[in-house]
C-alpha positions as CSV (number, residue, x, y, z in Angstrom):
1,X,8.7,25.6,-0.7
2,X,8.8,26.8,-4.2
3,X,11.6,29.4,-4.4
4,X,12.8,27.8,-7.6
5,X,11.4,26.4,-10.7
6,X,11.2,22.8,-11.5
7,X,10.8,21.0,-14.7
8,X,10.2,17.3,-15.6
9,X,8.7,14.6,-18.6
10,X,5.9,13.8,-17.0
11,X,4.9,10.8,-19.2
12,X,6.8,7.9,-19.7
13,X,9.7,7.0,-21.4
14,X,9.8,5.8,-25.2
15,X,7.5,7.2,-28.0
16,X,4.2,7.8,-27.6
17,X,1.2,10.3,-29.7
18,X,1.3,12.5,-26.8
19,X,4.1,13.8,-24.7
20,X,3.9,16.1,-21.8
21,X,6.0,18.6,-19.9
22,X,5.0,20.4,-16.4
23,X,6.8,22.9,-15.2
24,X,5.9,24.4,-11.6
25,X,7.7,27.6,-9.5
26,X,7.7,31.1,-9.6
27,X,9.5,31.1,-13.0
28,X,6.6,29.2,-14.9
29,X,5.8,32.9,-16.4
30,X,9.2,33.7,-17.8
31,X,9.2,30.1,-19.1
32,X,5.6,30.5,-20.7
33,X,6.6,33.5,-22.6
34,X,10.0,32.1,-23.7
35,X,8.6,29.1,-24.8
36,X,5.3,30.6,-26.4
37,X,6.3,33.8,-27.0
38,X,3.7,35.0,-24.5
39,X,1.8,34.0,-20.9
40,X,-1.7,32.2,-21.8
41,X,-4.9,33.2,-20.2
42,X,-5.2,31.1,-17.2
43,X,-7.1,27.4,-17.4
44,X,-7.3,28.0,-21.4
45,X,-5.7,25.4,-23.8
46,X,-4.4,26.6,-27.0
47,X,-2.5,25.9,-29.6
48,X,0.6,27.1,-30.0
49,X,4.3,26.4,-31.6
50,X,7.0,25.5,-28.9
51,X,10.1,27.6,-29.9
52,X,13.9,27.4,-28.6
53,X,16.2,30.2,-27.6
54,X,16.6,31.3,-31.1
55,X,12.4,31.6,-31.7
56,X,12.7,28.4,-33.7
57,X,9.9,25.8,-33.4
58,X,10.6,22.8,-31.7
59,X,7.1,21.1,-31.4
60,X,3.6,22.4,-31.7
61,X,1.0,21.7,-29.3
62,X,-1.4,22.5,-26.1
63,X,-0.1,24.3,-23.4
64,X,-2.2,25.4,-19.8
65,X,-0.8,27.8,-17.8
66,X,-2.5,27.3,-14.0
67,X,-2.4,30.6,-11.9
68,X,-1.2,29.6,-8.6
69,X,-2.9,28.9,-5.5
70,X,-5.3,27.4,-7.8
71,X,-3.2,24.8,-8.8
72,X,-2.2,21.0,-8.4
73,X,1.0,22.5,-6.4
74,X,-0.8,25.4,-5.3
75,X,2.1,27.5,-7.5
76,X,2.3,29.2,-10.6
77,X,2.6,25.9,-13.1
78,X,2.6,25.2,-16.9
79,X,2.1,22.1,-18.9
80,X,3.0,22.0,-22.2
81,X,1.7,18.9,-24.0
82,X,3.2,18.1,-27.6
83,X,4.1,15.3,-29.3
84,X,5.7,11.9,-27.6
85,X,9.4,11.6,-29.6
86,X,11.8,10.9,-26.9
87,X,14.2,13.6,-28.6
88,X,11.1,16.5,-29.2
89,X,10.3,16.1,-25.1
90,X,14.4,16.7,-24.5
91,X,14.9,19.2,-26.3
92,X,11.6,20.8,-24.7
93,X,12.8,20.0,-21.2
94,X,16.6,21.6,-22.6
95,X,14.4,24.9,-23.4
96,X,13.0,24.9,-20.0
97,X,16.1,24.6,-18.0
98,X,17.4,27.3,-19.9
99,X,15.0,29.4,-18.8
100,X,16.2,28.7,-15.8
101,X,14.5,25.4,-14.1
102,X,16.1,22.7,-12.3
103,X,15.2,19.1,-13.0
104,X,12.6,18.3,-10.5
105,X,13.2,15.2,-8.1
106,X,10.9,12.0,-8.5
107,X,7.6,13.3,-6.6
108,X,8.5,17.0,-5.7
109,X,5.6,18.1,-7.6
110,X,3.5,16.0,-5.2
111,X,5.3,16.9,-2.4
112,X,4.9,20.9,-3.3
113,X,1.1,20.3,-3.3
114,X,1.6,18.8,0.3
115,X,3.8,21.4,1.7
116,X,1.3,23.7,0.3
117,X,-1.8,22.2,1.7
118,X,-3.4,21.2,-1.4
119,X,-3.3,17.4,0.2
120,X,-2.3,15.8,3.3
121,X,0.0,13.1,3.5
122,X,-2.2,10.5,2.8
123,X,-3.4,11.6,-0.4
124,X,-0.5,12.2,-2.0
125,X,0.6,8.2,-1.5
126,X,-2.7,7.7,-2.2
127,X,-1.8,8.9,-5.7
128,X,1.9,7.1,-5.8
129,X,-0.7,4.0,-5.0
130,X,-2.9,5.1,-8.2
131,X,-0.5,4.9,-10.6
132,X,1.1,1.8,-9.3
133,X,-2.2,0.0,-8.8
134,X,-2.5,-3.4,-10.1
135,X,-5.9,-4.1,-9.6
136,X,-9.1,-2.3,-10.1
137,X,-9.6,-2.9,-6.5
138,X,-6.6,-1.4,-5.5
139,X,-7.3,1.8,-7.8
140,X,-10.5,2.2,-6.6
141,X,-9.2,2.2,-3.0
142,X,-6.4,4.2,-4.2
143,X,-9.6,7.1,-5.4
144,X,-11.5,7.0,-2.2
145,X,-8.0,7.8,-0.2
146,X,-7.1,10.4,-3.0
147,X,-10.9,12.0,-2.3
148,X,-10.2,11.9,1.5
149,X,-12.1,9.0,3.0
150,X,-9.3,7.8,5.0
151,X,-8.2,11.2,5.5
152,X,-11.4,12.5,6.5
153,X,-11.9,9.0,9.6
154,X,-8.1,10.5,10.7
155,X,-9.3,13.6,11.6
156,X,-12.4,12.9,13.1
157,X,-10.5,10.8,15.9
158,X,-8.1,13.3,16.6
159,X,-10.7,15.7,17.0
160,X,-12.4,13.6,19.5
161,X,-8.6,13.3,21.0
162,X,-8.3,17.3,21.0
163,X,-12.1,17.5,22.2
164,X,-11.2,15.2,25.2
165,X,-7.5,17.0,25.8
166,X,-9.1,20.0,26.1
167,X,-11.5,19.1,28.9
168,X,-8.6,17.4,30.5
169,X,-6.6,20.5,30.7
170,X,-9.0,22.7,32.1
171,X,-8.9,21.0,34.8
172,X,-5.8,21.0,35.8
173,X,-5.7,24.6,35.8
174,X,-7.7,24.6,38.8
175,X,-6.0,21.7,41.0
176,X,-7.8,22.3,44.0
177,X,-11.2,20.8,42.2
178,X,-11.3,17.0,42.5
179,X,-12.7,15.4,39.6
180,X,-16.4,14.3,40.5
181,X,-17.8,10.8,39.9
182,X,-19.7,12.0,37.2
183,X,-17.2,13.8,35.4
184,X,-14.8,10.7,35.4
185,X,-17.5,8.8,34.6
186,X,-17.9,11.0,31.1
187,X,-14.0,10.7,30.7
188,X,-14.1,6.9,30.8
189,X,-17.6,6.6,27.9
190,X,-15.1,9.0,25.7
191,X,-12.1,7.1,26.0
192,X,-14.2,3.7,25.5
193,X,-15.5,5.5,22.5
194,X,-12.2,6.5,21.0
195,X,-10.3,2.7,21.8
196,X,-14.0,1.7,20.1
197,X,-13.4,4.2,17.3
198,X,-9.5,3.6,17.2
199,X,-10.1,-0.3,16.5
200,X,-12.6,-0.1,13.9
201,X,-10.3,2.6,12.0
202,X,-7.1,-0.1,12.4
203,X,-8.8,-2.9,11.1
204,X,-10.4,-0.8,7.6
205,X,-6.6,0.1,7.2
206,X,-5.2,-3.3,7.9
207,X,-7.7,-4.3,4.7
208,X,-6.7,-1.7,2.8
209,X,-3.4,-2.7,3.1
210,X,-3.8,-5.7,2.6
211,X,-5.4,-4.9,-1.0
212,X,-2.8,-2.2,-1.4
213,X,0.4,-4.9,-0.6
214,X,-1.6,-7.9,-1.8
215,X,-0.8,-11.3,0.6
216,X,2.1,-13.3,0.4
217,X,1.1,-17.6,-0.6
218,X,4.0,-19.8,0.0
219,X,3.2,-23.5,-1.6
220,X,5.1,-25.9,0.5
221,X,4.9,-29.5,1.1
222,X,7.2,-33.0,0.1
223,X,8.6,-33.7,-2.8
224,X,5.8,-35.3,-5.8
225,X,2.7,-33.7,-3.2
226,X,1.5,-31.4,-6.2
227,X,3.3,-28.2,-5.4
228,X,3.8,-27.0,-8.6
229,X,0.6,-28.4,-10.1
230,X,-1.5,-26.5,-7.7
231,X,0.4,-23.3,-8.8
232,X,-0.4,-23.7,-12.6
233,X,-4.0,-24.7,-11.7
234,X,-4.3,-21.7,-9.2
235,X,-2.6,-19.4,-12.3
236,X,-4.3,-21.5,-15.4
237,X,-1.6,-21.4,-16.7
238,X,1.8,-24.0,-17.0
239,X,4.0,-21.5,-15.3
240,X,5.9,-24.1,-13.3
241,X,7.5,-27.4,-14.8
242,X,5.6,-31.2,-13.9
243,X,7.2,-34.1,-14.0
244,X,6.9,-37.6,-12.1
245,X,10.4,-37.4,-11.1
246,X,10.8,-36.2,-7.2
247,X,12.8,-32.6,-6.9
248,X,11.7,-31.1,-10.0
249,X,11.0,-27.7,-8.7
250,X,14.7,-26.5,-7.2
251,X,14.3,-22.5,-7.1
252,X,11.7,-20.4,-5.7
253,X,9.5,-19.7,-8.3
254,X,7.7,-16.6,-7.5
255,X,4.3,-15.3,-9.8
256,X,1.6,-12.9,-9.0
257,X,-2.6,-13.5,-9.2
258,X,-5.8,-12.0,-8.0
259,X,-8.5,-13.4,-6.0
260,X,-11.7,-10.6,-6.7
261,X,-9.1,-7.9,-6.9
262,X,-6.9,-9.2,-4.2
263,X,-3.3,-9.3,-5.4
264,X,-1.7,-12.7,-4.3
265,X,2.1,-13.5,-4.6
266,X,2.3,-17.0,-5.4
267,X,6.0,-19.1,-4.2
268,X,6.4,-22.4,-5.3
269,X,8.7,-23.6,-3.3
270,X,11.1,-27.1,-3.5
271,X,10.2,-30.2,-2.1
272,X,11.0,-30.7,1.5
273,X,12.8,-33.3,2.7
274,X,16.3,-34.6,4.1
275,X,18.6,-34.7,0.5
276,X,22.8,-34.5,0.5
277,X,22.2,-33.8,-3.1
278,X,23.6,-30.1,-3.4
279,X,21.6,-28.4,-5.7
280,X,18.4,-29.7,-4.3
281,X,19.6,-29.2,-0.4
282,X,20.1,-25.5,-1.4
283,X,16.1,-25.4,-2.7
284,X,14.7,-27.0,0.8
285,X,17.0,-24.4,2.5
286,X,15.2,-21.9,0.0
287,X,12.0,-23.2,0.8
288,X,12.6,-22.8,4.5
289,X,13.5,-19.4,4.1
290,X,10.5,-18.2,2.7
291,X,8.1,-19.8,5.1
292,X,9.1,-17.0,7.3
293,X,8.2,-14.3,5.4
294,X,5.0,-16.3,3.6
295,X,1.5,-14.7,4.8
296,X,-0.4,-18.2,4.4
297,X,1.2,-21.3,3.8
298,X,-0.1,-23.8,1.7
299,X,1.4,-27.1,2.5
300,X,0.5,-29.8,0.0
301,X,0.2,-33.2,0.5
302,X,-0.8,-37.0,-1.4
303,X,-3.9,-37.8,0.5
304,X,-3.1,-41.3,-0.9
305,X,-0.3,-40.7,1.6
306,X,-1.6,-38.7,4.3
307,X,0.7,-36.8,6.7
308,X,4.0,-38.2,8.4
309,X,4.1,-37.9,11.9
310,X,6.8,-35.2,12.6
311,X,6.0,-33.3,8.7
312,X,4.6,-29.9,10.0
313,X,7.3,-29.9,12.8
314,X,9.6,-27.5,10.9
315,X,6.8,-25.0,10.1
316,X,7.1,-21.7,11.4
317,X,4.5,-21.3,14.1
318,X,3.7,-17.8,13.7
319,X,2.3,-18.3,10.0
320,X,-0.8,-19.8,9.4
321,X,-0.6,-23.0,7.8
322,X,-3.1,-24.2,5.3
323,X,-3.3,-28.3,4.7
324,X,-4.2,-28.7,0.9
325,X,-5.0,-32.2,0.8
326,X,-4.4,-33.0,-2.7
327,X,-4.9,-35.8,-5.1
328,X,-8.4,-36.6,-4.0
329,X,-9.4,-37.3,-7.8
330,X,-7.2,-40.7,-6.9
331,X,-8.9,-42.0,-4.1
332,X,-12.9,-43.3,-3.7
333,X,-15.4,-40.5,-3.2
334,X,-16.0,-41.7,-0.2
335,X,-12.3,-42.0,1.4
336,X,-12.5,-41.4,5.2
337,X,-8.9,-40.7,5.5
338,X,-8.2,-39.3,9.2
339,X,-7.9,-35.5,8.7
340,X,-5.9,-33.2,11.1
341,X,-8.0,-31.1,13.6
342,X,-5.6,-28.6,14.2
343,X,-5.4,-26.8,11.1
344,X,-7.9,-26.1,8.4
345,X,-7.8,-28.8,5.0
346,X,-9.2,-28.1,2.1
347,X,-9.4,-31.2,-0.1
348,X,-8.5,-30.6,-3.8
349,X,-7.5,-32.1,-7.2
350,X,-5.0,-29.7,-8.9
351,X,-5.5,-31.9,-11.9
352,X,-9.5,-31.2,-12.3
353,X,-9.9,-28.5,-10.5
354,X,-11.8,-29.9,-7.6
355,X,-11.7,-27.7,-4.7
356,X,-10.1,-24.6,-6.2
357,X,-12.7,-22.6,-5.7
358,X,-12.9,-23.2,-2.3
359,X,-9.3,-22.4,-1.9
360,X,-9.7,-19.2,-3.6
361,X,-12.3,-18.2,-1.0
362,X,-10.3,-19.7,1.9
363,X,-7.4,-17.2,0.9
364,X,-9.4,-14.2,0.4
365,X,-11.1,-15.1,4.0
366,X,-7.3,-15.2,5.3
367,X,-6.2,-11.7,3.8
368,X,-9.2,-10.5,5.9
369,X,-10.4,-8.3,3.0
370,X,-14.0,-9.8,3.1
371,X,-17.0,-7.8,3.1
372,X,-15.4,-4.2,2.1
373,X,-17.5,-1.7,2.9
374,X,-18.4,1.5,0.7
375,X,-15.8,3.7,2.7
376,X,-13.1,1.9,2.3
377,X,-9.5,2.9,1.3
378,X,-6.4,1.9,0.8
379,X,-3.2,2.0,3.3
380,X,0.2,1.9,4.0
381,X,2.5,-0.3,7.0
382,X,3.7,2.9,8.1
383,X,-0.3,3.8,8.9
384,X,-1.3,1.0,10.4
385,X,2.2,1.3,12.9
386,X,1.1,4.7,13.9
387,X,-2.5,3.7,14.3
388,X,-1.4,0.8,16.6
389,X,0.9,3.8,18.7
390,X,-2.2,5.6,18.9
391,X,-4.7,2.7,19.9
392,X,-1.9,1.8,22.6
393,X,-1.5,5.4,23.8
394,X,-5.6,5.5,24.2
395,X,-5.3,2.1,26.3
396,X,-2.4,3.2,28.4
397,X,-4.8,6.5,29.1
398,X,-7.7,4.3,29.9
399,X,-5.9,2.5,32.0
400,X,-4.4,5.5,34.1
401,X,-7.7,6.8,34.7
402,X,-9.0,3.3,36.3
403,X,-5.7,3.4,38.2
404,X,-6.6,7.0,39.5
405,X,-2.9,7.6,39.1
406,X,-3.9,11.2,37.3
407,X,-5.5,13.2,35.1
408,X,-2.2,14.9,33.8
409,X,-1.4,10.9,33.1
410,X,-4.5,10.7,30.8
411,X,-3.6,14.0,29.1
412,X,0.1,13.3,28.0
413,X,-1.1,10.0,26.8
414,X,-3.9,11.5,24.2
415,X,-1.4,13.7,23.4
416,X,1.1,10.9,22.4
417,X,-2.1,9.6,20.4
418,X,-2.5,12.7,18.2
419,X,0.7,12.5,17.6
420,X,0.8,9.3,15.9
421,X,-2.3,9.9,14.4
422,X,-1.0,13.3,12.7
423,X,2.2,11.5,11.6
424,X,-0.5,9.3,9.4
425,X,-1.7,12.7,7.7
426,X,2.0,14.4,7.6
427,X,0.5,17.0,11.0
428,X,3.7,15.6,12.7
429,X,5.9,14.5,10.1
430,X,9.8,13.9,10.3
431,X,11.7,15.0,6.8
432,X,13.7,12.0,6.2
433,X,10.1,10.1,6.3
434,X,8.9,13.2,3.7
435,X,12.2,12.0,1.9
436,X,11.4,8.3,1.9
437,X,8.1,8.9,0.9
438,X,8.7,11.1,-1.9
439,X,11.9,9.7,-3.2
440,X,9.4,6.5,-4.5
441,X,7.2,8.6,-6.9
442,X,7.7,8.9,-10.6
443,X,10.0,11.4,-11.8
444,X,7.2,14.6,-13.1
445,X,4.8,13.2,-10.5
């Protein structure tokens, strides 16, 4: 990788005090010394005047030129930072391509560092996941898997998957020696200690991806339960329209919170009920829609009310369903009415705020994010689906080793393990996943 140049704005769009350029590739010398007038002693910043192709000055500023491999992209590289005018970056940028860069593609200067082995695969998202944090949670996740804590748990179990392998295959170079008791014994306490290892590694990522991905909160219920009054208490704020009048709410209405650094989408959803009038009919089928994809499901209801017999019928069963029992601030303090067993209810008053605390707790306790340790990080789907792979591969090997169907058996399937789990840190990595990857970085990232 790297036998061209590439070029990009590396800070955003619009004006700004500072404005920088990077330019990485084997021509970041000729472009240093036709932009400067001369190659800058490596790691130094100085000042110097920008100049174009006829040695006038276009901006004047800092400029670092990084010898490579000791670089972010492990090549030669040179950042020139000036000032942040739209116009004074392009025309910068115009210089540099001259010189003969090519516009770089949104993350190639990440995914030079990878090819390069300055990071693994999960770093660099770890830095995509940085800049797009929304939390300080999430950044601070985003660090630890940037410094190589989930990295680092990666390829300790695929060492122990390699460490096992290797015993495996000596083996079978000498077919004519059974396994002994004890040996097979030793086999079985490793691969109980990898599916032990395996698990605790899935579940840390399934938190951290949950922080990373934040959990989706579908508000549901019947018409005039309090829907849209439990999202404006939930947000403090009167993002959603109240009124007395059944149907009010008629579109999704879709807004993002945090719970301790959790990111929660919120979807208010419309009343549900049997309605020929259109507008509204198209809501409920709305509403119904999005209790497939919901996370949790909060479904509302007037405990003055209580629950009609066939109400939850319609509810997905593979969601977990929340029952907000709501409007207790109308009924005595001591109302006893009967409360479903089935499902947990969290009693509430949207209007005073009665039991939102709780339910601030309850959804953080359904995210699963509770109790995050000091190594944690943050992760991807695509992680946690090779991590399953890998977990399953582990099984199917423990399994054909009780079986006594073979020790060959046993090997291919820890193989098919370290294979997933190098797919995690880009060891075993497709080029349309690189593609897919990259392709959602900032363009000069």
């Amino acid at each position: 990788m790297g036998a061209d140049t590439i070029a990009a704005i590396a800070t955003p769009p619009g004006v700004g005090g500072i404005g920088v350029i990077r330019v990485s590739g084997p021509g970041a010398k000729k472009i240093s010394r036709g932009v400067l007038g001369r190659l800058p002693k490596a790691r130094h910043a100085c000042l110097y005047s920008f100049r174009d192709t006829k040695g006038q000055p276009i901006d004047q500023g800092l400029a670092i030129f990084y010898r490579g491999p000791a670089s972010f992209t492990g090549e030669d590289s040179l950042e020139l930072q000036g000032h942040g005018g739209p116009i004074v970056l392009d025309l910068l940028l115009s210089r540099c391509l001259e010189l003969g860069a090519r516009l770089a593609r949104p993350g190639e200067f990440t995914q030079r560092a990878y090819l390069n082995g300055k990071l693994d695969l999960i770093q660099a998202e770890a830095i995509a996941d940085l800049i797009e944090s929304a939390t300080a949670l999430t950044a601070r996740l985003s660090i630890r898997s940037l410094q190589g804590a989930f990295s680092t748990r990666i390829r300790c179990l695929v060492d122990q998957l390699i460490h096992l392998r290797t015993y495996l295959e000596a083996t079978l170079d000498f077919p004519e020696d059974e396994i002994d008791p004890h040996s097979r014994a030793k086999i079985r306490l490793d691969l109980t200690e990898l599916l032990a290892g395996a698990r605790i590694i899935l579940t840390e990522a399934h938190q951290g991806e949950r922080i990373r991905d934040g959990l989706t909160v579908v508000i549901a219920g019947r018409p005039n339960s309090g829907k849209s009054s439990l999202l404006n208490a939930l947000l403090q704020y009167d993002a959603a329209i109240v009124t007395p009048v059944p149907g009010t709410t008629r579109d999704l209405l879709r807004c993002d919170m945090q719970i301790d650094g959790l990111p929660v989408k919120l979807i208010d959803t419309a009343g549900i009920r049997e309605t020929t009038e259109p507008v509204e009919l198209e809501g409920v089928r709305r509403a119904c829609r999005q209790l497939e994809h919901a996370d949790l499901i909060l479904w509302v209801y007037d405990t003055r009310l209580g629950l009609e017999p066939n109400e939850l019928s319609a509810l997905p069963p593979a969601i977990p369903v929340t029952l907000i029992r709501n409007k207790i601030d109308l009924v005595p303090p001591d109302d006893d009415s009967p409360l479903p067993n089935e499902l947990p209810v969290i009693p509430l008053s949207a209007l005073t705020g009665r039991g939102l605390a709780e339910l601030r707790q309850h959804v953080k306790s359904k995210a699963g994010v509770e109790g995050i340790g000091e190594g944690a990080f943050v992760a991807r789907r695509r992680h946690l689906d090779a991590l399953r792979r890998g977990l399953d591969a582990i099984q199917r090997a423990a399994h054909a080793l009780d079986s006594g169907i073979g020790v060959e058996v046993v090997a291919l399937e820890l193989l098919e393990a370290q294979r997933a789990c190098g797919e995690i840190t880009g060891e075993v990595t497709p080029d349309d996943l690189l593609e897919r990857i990259f392709s959602s970085f900032c363009i000069g990232k």
